[in-house]
C-alpha positions as CSV (number, residue, x, y, z in Angstrom):
1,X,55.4,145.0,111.2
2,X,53.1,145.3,114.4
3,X,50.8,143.2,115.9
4,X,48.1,145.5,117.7
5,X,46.1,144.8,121.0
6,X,42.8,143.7,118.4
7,X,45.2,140.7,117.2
8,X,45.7,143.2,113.7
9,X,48.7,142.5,111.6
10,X,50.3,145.9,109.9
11,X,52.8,146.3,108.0
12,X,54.0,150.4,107.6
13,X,56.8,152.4,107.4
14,X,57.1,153.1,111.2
15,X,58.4,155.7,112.9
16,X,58.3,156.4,116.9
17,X,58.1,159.4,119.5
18,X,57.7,158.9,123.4
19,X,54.3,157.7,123.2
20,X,53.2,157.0,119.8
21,X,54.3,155.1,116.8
22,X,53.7,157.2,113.4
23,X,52.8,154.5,110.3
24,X,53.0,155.9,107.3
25,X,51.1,154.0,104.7
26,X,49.8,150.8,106.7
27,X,48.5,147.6,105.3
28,X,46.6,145.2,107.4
29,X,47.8,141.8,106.6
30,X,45.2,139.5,106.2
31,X,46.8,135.4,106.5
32,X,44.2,132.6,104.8
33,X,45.9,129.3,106.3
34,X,45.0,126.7,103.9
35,X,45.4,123.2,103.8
36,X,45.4,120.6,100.7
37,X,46.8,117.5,100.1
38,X,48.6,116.7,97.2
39,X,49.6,113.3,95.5
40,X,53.1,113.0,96.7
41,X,52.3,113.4,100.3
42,X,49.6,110.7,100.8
43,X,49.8,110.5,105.0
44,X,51.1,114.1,105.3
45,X,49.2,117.1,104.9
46,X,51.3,120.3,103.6
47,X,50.3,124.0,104.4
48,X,50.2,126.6,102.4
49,X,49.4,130.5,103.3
50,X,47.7,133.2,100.9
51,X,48.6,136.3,102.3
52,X,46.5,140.0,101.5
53,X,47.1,143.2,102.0
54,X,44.8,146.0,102.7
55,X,44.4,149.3,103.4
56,X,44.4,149.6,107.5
57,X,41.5,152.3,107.4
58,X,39.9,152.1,104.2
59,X,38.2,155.3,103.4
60,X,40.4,157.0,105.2
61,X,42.3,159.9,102.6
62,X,45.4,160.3,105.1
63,X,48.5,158.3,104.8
64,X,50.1,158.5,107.9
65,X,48.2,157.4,111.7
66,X,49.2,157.6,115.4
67,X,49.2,155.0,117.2
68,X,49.5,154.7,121.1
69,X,52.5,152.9,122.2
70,X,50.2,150.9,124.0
71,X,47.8,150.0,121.7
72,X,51.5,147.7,120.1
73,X,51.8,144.0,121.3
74,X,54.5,143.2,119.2
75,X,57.4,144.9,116.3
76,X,59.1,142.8,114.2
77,X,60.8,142.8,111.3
78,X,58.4,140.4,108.4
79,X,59.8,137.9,106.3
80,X,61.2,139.0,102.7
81,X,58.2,138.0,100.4
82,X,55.6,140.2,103.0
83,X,58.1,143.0,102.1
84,X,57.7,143.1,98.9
85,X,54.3,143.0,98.7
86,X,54.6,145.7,100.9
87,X,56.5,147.6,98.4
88,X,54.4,146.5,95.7
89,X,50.9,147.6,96.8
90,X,52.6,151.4,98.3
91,X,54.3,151.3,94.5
92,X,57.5,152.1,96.1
């Protein structure tokens, strides 16, 4: 996963060269933080988060993008259920 210099989340296959990472298949990640209150937690409030995925360019045909290395704040690995969404929405 990659956080880009525009704040965007991505999730993508990723591969690298000197000055580029290659995603193949990118997702944005799109995070609604929600709140609600439910009976059992009358003075505390308890989060939830509703997670999307998207196409990263939408009417874009090709599956793979170059991205300049410095164009990436951040590469991390996401958590398990983001994942499988992942693999989900790329039917893999």
């Amino acid at each position: 996963m990659l956080v880009l210099v525009s704040g965007e989340q991505i999730i993508s296959k990723v591969q690298d060269d000197e000055t580029h990472y290659i995603l193949e298949k990118p997702q944005k990640v799109v995070v609604d933080h929600s709140r609600f209150l439910t009976e059992s937690s009358e003075d505390s409030e308890e989060r939830t988060l509703e997670v999307t995925l998207s196409p990263w360019v939408l009417l874009s045909s090709e599956k793979e993008f170059f991205v300049p290395k410095e164009k990436i704040v951040v590469v991390t690995t996401p958590i398990q259920t983001v994942v499988e969404m992942y693999k989900d929405k790329i039917n893999e």
